[in-house]
C-alpha positions as CSV (number, residue, x, y, z in Angstrom):
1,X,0.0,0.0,0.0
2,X,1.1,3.7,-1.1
3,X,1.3,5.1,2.5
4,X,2.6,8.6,1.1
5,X,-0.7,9.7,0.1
6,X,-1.3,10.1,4.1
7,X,2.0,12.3,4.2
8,X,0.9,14.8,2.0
9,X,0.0,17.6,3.6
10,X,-0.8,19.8,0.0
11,X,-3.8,22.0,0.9
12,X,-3.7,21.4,4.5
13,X,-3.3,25.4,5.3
14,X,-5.7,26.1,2.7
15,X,-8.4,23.9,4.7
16,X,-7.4,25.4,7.9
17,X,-8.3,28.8,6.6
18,X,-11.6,27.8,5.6
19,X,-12.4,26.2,8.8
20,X,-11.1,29.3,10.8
21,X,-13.2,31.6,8.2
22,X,-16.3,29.3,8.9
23,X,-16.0,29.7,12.4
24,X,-15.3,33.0,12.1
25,X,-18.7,34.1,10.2
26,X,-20.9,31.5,12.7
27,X,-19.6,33.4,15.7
28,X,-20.7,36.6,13.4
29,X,-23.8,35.5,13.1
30,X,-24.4,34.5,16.6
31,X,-23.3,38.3,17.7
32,X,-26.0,39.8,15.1
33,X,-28.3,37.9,16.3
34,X,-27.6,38.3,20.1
35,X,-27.0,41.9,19.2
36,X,-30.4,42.4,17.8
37,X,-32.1,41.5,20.5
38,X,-34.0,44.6,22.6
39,X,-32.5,43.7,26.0
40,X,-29.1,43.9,24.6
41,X,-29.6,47.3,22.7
42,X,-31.6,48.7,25.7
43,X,-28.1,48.0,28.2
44,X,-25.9,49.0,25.6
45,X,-27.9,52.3,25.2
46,X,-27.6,52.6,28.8
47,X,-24.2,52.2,28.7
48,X,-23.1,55.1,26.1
49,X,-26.0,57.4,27.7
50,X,-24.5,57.1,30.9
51,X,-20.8,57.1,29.5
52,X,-21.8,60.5,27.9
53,X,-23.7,62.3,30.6
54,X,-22.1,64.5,32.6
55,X,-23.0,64.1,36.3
56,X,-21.9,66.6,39.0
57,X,-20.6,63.8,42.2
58,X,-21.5,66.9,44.7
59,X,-25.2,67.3,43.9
C-alpha cells in the first residue's frame, strides 16, 4: 500500500483557513443575532447614555 498519500499535507493550510473563516462568520452570526435582540440594545444604550452624561458627584 502507497502510504505517502497520508504524508501529503498539500492543501492542509488552505483547509485550515476555511475552517477558521467558517468559524469566524458563525460566531458573526451569533453576535447579530444576540446583538439584535431589545434587551441587549436597551443595556448597551444605557451604557453610552450614561458614559456620555455628565454628572456633578457633589449634587
Amino acid at each position: 500500500m502507497n502510504y505517502k498519500i497520508f504524508l501529503d499535507e498539500t492543501g492542509a493550510s488552505t483547509a485550515e483557513y476555511a475552517i477558521t473563516t467558517m468559524a469566524a462568520v458563525g460566531f458573526a452570526g451569533l453576535l447579530v443575532v444576540i446583538m439584535r435582540s431589545p434587551e441587549v440594545k436597551d443595556l448597551l444604550f444605557g451604557l453610552v447614555k450614561s458614559a456620555l452624561t455628565f454628572s456633578n458627584p457633589n449634587g
